[in-house]
N, C-alpha and C positions, 0 to 999 in steps of 0.2 A: 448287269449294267455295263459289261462290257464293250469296249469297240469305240470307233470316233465319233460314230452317227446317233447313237441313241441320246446322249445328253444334248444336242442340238435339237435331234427332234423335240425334246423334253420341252425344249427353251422356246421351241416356236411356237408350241402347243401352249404356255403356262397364260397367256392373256384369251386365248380364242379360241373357240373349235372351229377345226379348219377341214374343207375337203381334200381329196388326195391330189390333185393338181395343185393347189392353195400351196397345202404341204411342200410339193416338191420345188417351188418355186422358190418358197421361203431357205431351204437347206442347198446352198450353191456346191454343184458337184457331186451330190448325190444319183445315183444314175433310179431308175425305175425300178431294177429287180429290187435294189439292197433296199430303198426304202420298204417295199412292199415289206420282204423278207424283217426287218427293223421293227414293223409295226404290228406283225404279227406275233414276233417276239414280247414286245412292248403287251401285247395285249394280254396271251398268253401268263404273261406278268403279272396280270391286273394294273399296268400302269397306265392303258390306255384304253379309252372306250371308244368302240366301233357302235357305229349308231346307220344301221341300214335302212334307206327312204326307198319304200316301194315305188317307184314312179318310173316313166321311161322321159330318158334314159335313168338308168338305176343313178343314184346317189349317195355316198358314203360319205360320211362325218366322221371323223375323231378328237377327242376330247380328254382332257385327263381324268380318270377316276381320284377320289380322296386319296389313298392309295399315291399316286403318282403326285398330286400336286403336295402332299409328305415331301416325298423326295427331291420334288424339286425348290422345297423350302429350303434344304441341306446343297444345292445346287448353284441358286439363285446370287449367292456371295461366289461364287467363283465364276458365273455366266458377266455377273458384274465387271470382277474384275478383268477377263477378257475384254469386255467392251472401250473399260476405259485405257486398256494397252494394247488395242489392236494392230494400231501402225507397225509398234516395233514387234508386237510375233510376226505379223508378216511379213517384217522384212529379215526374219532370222532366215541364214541360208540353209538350203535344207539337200 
């Protein structure tokens, strides 16, 4: 569970399954590769499920496995408290 990007994706994914654009919209700054690279990590993991729709064009879904929405129960109080301190993290200088 390493790194900036996974616990966000955790956090975007814990209400919805979302597509990979969906995805990337929702995680601001994340570029294309690292998500990919993230979610196959993620998956890899068992924390996240890939859900392939045959259709053209192809279609990918991901979702959290039991598995992952665990973890983001242990999460979920700390996603909190960012939200409701957001202003002053982002205005720490960096």
């Amino acid at each position: 569970m390493g790194g900036k990007w996974k616990p966000l994706v955790l956090w975007e994914l814990h209400g919805a399954t979302l597509r990979f654009g969906e995805l990337r919209r929702a995680v601001p700054g994340i570029s294309e590769r690292v998500l990919i690279n993230q979610l196959r990590e993620l998956e890899a993991s068992g924390l996240v499920h890939r859900e392939l729709h045959h259709e053209v064009p192809p279609k990918v879904e991901y979702s959290l496995t039991d598995f992952g929405r665990s973890l983001l129960a242990a999460l979920l109080p700390l996603g909190e408290w960012g939200e409701r301190h957001k202003s002053r993290i982002e205005a720490i200088p960096r």
